[in-house]
C-alpha positions as a LaTeX table, in Angstrom:
\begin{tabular}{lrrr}
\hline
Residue & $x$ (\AA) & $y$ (\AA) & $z$ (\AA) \\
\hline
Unk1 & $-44.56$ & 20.48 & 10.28 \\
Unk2 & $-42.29$ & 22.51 & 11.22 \\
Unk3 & $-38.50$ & 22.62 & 11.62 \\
Unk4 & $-37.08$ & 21.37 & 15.12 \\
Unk5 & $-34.09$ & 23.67 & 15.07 \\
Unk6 & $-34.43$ & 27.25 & 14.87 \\
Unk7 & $-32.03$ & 27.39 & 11.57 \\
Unk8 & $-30.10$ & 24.68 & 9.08 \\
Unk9 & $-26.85$ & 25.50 & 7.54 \\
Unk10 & $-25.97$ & 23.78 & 4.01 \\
Unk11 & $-23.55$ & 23.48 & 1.12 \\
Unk12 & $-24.40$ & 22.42 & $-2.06$ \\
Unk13 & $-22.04$ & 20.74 & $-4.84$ \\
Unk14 & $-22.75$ & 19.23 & $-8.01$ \\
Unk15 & $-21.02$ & 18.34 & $-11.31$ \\
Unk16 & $-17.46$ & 17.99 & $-9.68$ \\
Unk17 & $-16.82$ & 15.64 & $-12.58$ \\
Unk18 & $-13.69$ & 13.79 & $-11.22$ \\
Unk19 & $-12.05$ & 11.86 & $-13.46$ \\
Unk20 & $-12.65$ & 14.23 & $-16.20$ \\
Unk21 & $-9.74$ & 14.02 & $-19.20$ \\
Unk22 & $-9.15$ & 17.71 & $-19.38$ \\
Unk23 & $-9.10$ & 19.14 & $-15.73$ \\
Unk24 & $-7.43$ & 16.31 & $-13.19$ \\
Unk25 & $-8.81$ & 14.89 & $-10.45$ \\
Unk26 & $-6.24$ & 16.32 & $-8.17$ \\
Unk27 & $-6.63$ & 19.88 & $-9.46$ \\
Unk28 & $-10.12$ & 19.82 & $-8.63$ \\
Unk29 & $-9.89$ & 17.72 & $-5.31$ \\
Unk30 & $-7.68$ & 20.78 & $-4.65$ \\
Unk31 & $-10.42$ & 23.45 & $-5.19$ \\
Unk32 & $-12.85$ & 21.15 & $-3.14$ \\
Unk33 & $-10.30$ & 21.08 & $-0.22$ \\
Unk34 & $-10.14$ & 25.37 & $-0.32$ \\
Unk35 & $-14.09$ & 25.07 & $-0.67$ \\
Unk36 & $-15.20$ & 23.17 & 1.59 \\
Unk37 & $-12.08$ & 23.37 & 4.45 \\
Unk38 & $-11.88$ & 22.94 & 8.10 \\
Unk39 & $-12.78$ & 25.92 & 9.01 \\
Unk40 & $-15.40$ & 27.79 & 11.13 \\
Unk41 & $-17.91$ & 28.39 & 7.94 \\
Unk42 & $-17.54$ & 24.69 & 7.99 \\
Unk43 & $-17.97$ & 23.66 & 11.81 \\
Unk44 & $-21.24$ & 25.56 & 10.99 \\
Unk45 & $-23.03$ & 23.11 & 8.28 \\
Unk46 & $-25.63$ & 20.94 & 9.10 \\
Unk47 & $-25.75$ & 19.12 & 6.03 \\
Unk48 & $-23.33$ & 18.51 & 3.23 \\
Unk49 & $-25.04$ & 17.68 & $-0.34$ \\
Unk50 & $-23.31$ & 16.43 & $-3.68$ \\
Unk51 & $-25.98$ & 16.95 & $-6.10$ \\
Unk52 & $-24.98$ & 14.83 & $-9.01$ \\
Unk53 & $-21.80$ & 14.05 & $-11.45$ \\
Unk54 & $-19.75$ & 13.72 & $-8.99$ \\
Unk55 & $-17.67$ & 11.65 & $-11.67$ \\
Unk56 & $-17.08$ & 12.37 & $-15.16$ \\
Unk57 & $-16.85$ & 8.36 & $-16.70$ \\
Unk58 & $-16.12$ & 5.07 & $-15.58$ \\
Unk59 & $-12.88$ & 4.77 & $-14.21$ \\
Unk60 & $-11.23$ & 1.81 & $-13.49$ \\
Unk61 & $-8.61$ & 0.72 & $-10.07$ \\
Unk62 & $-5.31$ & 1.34 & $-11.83$ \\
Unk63 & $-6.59$ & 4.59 & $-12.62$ \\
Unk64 & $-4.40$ & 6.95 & $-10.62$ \\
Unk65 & $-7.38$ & 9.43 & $-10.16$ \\
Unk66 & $-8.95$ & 6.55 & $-7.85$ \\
Unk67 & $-6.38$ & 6.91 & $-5.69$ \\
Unk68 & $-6.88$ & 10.82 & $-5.24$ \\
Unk69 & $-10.37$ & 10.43 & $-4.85$ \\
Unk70 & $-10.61$ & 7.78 & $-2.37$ \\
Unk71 & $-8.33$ & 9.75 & $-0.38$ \\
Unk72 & $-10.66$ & 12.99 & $-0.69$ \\
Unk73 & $-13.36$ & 10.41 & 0.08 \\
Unk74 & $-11.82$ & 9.97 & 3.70 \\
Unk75 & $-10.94$ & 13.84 & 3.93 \\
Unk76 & $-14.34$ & 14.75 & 3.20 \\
Unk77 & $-15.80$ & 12.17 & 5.45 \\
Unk78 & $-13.43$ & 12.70 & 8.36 \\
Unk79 & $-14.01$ & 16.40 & 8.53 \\
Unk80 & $-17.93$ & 15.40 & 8.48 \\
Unk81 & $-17.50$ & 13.42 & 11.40 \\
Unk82 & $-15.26$ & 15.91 & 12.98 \\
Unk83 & $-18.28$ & 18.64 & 12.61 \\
Unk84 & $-21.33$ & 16.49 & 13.40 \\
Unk85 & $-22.46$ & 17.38 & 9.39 \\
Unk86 & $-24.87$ & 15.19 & 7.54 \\
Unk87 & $-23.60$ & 13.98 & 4.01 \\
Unk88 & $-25.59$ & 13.04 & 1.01 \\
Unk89 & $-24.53$ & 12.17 & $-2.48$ \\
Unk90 & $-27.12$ & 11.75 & $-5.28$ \\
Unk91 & $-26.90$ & 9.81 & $-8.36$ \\
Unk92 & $-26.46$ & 11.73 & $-11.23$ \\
Unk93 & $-26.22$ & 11.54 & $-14.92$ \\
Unk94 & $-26.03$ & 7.25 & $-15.51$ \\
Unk95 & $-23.07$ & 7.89 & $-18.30$ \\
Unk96 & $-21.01$ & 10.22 & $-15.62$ \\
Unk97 & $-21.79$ & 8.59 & $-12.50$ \\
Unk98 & $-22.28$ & 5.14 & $-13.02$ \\
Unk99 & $-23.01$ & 4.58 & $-9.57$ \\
Unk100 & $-19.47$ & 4.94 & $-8.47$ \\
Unk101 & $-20.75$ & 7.59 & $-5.70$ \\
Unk102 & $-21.70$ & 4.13 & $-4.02$ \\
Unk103 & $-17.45$ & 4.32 & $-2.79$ \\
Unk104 & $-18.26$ & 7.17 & $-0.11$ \\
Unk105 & $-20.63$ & 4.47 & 1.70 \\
Unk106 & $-17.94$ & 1.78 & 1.46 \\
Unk107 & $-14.95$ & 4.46 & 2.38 \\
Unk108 & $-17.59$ & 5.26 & 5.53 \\
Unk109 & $-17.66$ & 1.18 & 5.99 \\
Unk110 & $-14.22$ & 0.96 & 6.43 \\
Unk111 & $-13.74$ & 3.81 & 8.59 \\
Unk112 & $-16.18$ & 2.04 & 10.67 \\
Unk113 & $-19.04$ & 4.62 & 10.29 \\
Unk114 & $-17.78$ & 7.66 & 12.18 \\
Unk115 & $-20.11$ & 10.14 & 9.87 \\
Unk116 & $-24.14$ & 9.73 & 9.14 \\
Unk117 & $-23.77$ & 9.52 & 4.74 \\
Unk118 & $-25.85$ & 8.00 & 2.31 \\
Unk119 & $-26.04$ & 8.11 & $-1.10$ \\
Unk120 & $-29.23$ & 8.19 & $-3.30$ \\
Unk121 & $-29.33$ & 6.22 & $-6.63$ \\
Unk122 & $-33.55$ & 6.35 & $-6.96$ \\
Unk123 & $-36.49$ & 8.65 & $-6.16$ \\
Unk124 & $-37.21$ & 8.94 & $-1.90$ \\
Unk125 & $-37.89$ & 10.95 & 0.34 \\
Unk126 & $-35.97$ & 11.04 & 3.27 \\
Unk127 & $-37.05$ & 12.12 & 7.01 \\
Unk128 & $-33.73$ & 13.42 & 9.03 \\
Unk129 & $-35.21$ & 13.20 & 12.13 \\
Unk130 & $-32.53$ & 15.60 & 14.24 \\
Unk131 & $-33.43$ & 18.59 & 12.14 \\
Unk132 & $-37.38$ & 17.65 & 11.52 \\
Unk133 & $-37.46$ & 17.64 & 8.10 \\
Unk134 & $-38.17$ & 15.84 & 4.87 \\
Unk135 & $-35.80$ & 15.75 & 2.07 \\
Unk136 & $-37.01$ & 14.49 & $-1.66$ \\
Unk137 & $-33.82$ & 13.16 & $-4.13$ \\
Unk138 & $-34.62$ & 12.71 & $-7.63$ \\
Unk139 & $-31.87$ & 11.23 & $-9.91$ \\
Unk140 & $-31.08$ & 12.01 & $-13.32$ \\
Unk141 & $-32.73$ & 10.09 & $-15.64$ \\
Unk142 & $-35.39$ & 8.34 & $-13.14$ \\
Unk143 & $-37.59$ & 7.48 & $-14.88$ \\
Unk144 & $-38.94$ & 7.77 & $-18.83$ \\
Unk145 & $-40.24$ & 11.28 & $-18.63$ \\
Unk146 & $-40.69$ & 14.09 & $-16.12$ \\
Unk147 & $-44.45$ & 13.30 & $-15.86$ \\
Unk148 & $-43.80$ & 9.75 & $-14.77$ \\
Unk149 & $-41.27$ & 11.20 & $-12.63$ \\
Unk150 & $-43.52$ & 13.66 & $-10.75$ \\
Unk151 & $-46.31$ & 11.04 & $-10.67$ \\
Unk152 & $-43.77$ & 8.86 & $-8.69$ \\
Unk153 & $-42.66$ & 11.60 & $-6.52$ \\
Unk154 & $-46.78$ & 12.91 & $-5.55$ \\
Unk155 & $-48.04$ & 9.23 & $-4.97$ \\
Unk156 & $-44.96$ & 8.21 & $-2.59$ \\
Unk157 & $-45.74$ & 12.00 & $-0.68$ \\
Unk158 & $-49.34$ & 10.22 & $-0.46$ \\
Unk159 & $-48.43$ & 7.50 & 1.27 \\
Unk160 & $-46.31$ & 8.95 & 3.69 \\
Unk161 & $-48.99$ & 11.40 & 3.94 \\
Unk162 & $-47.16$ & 14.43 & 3.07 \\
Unk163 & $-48.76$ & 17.34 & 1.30 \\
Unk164 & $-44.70$ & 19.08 & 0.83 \\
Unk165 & $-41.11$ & 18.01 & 1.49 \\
Unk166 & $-39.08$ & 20.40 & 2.99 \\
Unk167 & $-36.39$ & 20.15 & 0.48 \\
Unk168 & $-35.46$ & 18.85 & $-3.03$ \\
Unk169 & $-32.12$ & 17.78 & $-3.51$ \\
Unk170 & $-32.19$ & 16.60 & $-8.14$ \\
Unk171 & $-30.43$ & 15.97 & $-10.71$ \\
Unk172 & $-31.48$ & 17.04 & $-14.34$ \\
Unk173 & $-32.91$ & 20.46 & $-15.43$ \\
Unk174 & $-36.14$ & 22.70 & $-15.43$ \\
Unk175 & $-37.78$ & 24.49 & $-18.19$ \\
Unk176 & $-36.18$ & 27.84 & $-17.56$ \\
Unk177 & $-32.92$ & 26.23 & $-17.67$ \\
Unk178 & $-32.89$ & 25.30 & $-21.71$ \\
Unk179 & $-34.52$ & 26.73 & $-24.69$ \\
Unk180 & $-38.26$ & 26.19 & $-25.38$ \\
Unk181 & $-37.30$ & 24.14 & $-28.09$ \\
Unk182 & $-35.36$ & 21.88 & $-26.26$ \\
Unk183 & $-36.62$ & 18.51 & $-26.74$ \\
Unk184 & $-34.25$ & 17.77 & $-23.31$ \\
Unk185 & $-36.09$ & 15.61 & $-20.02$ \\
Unk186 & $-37.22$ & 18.95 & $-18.44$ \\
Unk187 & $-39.35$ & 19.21 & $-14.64$ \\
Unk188 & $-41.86$ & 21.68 & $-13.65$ \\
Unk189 & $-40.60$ & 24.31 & $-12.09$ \\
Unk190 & $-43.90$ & 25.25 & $-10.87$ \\
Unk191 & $-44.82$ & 21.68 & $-9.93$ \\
Unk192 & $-41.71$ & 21.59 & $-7.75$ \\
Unk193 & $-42.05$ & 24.56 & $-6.18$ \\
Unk194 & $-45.69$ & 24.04 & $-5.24$ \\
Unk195 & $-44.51$ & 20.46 & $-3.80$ \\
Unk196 & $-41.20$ & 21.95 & $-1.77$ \\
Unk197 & $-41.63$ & 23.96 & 1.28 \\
Unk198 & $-38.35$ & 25.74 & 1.49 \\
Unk199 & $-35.01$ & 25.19 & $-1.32$ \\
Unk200 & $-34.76$ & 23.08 & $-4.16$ \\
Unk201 & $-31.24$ & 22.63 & $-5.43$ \\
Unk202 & $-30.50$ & 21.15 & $-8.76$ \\
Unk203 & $-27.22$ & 20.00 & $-10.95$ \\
Unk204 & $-26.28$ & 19.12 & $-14.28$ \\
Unk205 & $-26.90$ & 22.25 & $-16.49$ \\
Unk206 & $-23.50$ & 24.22 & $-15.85$ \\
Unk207 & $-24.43$ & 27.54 & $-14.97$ \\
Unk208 & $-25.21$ & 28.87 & $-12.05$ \\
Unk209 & $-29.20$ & 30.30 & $-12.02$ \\
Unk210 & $-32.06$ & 30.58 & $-9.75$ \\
Unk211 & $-35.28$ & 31.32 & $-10.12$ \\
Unk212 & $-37.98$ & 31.64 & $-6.74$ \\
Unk213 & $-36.79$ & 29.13 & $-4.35$ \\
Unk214 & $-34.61$ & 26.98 & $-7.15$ \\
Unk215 & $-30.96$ & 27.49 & $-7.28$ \\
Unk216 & $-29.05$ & 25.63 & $-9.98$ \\
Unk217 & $-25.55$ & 25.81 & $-8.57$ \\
Unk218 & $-23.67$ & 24.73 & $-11.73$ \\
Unk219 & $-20.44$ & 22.93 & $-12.05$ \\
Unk220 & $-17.90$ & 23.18 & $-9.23$ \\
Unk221 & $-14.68$ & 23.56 & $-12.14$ \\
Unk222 & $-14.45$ & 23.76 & $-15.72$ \\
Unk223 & $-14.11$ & 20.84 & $-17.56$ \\
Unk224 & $-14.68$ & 22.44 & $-21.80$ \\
Unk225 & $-14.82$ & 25.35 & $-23.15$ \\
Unk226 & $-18.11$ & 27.52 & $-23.83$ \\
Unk227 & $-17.85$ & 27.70 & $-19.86$ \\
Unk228 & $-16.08$ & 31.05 & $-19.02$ \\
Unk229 & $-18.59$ & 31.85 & $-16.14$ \\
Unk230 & $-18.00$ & 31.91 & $-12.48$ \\
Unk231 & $-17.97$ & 28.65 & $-11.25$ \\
Unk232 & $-18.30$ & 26.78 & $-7.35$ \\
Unk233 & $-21.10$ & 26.28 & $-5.05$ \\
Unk234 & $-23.33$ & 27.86 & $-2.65$ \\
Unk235 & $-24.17$ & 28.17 & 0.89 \\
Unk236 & $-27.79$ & 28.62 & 2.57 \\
Unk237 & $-29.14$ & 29.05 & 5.29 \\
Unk238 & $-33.28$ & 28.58 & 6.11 \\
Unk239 & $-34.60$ & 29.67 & 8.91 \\
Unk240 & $-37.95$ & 28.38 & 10.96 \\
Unk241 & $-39.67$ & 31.23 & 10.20 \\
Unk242 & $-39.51$ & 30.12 & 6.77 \\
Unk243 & $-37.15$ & 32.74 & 5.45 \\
Unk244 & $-34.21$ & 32.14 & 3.71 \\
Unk245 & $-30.65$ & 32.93 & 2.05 \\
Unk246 & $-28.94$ & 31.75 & $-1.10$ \\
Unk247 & $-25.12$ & 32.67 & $-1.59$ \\
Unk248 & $-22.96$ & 31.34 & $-4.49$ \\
Unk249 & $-19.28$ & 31.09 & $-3.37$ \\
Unk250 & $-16.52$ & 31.20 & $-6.80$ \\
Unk251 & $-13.96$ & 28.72 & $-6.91$ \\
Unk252 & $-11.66$ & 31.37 & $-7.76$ \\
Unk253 & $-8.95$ & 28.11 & $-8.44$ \\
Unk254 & $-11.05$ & 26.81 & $-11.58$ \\
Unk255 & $-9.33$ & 25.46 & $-14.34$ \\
Unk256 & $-9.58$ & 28.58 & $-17.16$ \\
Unk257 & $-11.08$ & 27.73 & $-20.49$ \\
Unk258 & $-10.47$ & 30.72 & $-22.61$ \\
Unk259 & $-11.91$ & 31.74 & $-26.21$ \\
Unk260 & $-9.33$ & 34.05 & $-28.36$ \\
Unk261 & $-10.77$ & 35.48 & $-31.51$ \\
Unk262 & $-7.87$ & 35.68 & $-33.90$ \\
Unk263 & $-8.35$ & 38.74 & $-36.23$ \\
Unk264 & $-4.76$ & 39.73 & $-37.28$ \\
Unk265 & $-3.91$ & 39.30 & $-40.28$ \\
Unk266 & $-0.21$ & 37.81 & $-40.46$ \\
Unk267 & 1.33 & 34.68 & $-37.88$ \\
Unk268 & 3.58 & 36.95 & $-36.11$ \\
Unk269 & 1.16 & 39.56 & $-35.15$ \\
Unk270 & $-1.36$ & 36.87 & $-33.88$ \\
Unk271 & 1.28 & 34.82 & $-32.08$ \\
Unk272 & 1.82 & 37.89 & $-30.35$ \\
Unk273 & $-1.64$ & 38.79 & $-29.66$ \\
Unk274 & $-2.08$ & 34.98 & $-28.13$ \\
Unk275 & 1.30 & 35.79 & $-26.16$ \\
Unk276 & $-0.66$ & 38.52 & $-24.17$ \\
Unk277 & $-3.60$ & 36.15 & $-23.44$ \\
Unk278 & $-1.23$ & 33.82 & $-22.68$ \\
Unk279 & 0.95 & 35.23 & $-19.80$ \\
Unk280 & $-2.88$ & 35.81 & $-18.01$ \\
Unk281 & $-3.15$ & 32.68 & $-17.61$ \\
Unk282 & $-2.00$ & 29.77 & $-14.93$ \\
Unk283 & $-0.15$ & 26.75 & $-16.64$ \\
Unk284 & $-2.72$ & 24.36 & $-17.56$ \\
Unk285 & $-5.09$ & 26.32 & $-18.78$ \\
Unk286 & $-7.24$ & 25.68 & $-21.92$ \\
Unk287 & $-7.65$ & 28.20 & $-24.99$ \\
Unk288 & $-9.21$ & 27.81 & $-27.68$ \\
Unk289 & $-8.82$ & 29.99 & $-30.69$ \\
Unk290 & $-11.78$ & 31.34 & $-33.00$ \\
Unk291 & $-9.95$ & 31.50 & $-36.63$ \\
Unk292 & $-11.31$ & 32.41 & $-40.26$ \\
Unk293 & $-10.21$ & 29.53 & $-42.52$ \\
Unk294 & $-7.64$ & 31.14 & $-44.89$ \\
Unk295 & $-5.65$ & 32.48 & $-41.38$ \\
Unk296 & $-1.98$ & 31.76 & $-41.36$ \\
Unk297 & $-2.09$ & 30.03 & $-38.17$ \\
Unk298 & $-4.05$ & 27.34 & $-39.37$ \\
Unk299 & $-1.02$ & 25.66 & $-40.99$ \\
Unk300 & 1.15 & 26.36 & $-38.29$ \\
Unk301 & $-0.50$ & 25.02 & $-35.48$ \\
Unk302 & 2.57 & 23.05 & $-34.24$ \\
Unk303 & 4.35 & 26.22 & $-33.57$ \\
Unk304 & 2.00 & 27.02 & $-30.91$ \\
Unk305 & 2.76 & 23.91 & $-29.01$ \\
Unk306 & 6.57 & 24.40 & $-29.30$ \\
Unk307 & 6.19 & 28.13 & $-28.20$ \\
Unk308 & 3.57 & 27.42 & $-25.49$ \\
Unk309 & 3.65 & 24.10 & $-24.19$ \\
Unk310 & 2.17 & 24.42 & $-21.14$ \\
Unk311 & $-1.05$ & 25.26 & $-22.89$ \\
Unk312 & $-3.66$ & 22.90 & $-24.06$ \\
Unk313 & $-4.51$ & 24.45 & $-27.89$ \\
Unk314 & $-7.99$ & 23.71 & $-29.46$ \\
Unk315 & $-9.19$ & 25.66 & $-32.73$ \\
Unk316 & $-12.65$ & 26.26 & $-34.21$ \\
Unk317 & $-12.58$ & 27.36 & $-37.84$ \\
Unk318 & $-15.32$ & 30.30 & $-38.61$ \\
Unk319 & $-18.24$ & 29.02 & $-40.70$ \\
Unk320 & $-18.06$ & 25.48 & $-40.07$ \\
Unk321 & $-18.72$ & 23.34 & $-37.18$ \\
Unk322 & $-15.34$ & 22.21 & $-36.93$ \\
Unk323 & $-13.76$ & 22.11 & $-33.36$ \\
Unk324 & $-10.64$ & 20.41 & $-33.55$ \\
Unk325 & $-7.82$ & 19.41 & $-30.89$ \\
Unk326 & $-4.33$ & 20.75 & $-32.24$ \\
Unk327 & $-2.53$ & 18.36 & $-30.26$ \\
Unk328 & $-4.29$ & 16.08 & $-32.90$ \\
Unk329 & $-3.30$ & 18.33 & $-35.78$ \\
Unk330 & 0.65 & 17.57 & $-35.17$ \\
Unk331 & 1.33 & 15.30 & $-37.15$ \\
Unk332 & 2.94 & 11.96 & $-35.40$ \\
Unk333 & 5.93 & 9.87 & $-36.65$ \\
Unk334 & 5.24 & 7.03 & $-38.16$ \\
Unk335 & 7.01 & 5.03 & $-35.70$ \\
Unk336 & 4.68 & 6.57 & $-32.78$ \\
Unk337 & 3.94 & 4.65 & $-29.84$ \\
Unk338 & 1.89 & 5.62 & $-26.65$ \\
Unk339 & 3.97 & 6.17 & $-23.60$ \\
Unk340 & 1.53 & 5.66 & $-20.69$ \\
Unk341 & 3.07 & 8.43 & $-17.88$ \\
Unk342 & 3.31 & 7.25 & $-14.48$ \\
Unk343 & 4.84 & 8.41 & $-11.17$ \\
Unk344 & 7.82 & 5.86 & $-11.57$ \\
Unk345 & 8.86 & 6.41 & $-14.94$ \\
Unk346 & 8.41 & 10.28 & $-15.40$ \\
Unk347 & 11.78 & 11.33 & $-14.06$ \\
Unk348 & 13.40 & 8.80 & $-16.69$ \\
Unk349 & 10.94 & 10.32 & $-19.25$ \\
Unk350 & 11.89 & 13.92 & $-18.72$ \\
Unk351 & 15.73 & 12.83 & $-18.09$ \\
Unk352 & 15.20 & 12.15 & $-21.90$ \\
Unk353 & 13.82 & 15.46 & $-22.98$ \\
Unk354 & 17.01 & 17.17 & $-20.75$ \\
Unk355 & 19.44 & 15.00 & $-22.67$ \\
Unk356 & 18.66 & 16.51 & $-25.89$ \\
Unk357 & 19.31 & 20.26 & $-24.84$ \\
Unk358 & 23.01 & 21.02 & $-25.78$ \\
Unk359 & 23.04 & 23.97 & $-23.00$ \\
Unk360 & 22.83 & 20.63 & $-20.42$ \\
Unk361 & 26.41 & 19.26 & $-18.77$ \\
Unk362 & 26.43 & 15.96 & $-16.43$ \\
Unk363 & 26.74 & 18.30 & $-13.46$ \\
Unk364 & 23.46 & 19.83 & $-14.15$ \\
Unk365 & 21.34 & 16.86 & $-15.34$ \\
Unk366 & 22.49 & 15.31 & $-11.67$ \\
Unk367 & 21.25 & 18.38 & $-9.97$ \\
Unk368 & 17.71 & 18.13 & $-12.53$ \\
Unk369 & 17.67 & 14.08 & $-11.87$ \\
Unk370 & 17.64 & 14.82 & $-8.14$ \\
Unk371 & 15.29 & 17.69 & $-7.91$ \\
Unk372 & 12.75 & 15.72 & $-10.35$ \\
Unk373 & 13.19 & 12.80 & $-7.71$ \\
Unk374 & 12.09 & 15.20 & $-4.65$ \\
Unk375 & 9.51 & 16.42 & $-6.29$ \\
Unk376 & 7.74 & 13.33 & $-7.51$ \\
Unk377 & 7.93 & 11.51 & $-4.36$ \\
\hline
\end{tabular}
């Protein structure tokens, strides 16, 4: 059957992983917004679809990523209704998701419906009747095995008498995706394609591939190292005719996760050659340094944190599996106790930090007290 309009416009996300402990939820949310913005690429979408991980763990109300994301919830939803644009949000991996994508339904509740979204926690197939078509959503994890899971997905086409879907909208990975010694819960790619009529779009493997009519769009951000390709989502466009067109769009904004191979000999040379790396890069960022295990630097870690604190420092030690976190290397007093950080007792926190400095009078830790207050409001 085909298509009742003459072309569909969609956007495809997946692995947004909000919530994640190494890339916050509103530094992401912020790349989304840029993504995905009111503009006229956007009036033009017909459908909207999250393709899996759209959270990284559990996380729990007095979280203050909930907050951020609820709010992006509404944003996302409000410019949906704005538009006329279809939303759908699939279940993805059970240990990222946990079926907290269920809060974009309730968010929709309260706003008293104003945008058609569902969300998809099983196998279905689903028949959106103003464009004519038929859309298939597989979770992660579905079922036991990919062959129960295709057996599921060809006997529920039988009895709604379909011999293809238009569309595939999953969660998980294909064979050309991982090694062939994988022992991971791969699909068919050929089964899929022979069952899907137009796209398939799939999350959770990280990088952005295709292959035929299967576009993996990777993760929207960073979240770990190991990850230094492009990363965002992608735009397509299917016409009645039955052609086609795929385009990935970079979230130019991801967080940077950066490998430096330290081959200097002494501490000062290297600290220089990280200095170069370093001034590349946005605050924030990650970087991770590749170091033999008689280098210098590996008993002076701590100085990196001191000289670059607005870098996150990790370390992998050549020849060994060893990845290790240097924040974790420094070693703590004895007298140590977590300070949880929140937005009402961060000014006092840094007020602290000020104090010490010798180069600070009363005049100027007024003027820092009231310019930490503006901005934390």
């Amino acid at each position: 059957m085909a298509m009742k309009v003459k072309k569909i416009h969609l956007a495809t996300l997946s692995d947004i992983h909000l919530g994640d402990r190494r890339n916050s939820a509103s530094e992401i949310i912020a790349n989304l917004r840029r993504a995905i913005d009111d503009n006229t690429e956007t009036s033009q979408l017909d459908i909207i679809f999250l393709a899996g991980d759209v959270f990284d763990d559990l996380l729990v109300l007095s979280n203050d990523d909930v907050i951020e994301i609820d709010l992006w919830i509404y944003w996302l939803i409000t410019l949906c209704a704005k538009h006329d644009i279809v939303l759908r949000i699939l279940e993805g991996t059970p240990r990222h998701d946990r079926t907290q994508s269920k809060r974009f339904l309730l968010v929709n509740e309260l706003m008293g419906y104003p945008a058609d979204v569902k969300y998809m926690d099983k196998i279905s197939i689903e028949h959106i009747e103003r464009f004519g078509i038929d859309v298939l959503y597989i979770p992660d994890e579905a079922t036991a095995s990919p062959e129960l899971t295709l057996k599921q997905v060809k006997e529920m086409m039988k009895a709604k008498a379909l011999t293809q879907v238009d569309f595939a909208i999953m969660h998980g990975m294909f064979e050309y995706q991982v090694p062939i010694i994988s022992k991971d819960h791969k699909h068919s790619s050929s089964e899929y394609l022979a069952l899907v009529r137009y796209l398939i779009f799939i999350g959770h493997v990280h990088t952005f591939t295709q292959l035929d009519r299967i576009t993996a769009q990777g993760s929207f951000d960073r979240t770990a190292h190991g990850q230094e390709e492009a990363k965002g989502h992608v735009r397509a466009t299917v016409y009645e005719s039955g052609e086609w067109e795929v385009v990935f769009v970079e979230n130019k904004g991801a967080k940077k996760f950066v490998t430096v191979r330290c081959q200097t000999s002494t501490l000062e040379e290297t600290l220089v050659e990280i200095n170069d790396v370093v001034q590349t890069l946005p605050k924030g960022s990650h970087i991770r340094l590749d170091l033999d295990r008689d280098h210098p630097l590996n008993a002076s870690t701590d100085v990196l944190i001191r000289t670059f604190p607005m870098i996150s420092w990790e370390k992998t030690i050549r020849g060994t599996d060893e990845e290790i976190a240097i924040s974790d290397i420094v070693e703590p007093d004895e007298d140590y106790t977590p300070i949880t950080i929140t937005r009402e007792n961060i000014v006092e926190l840094l007020m602290k930090r000020l104090e010490y400095n010798e180069t600070m009078t009363d005049e100027l830790l007024e003027i820092a007290r009231a310019h930490l207050q503006e901005v934390v409001k």
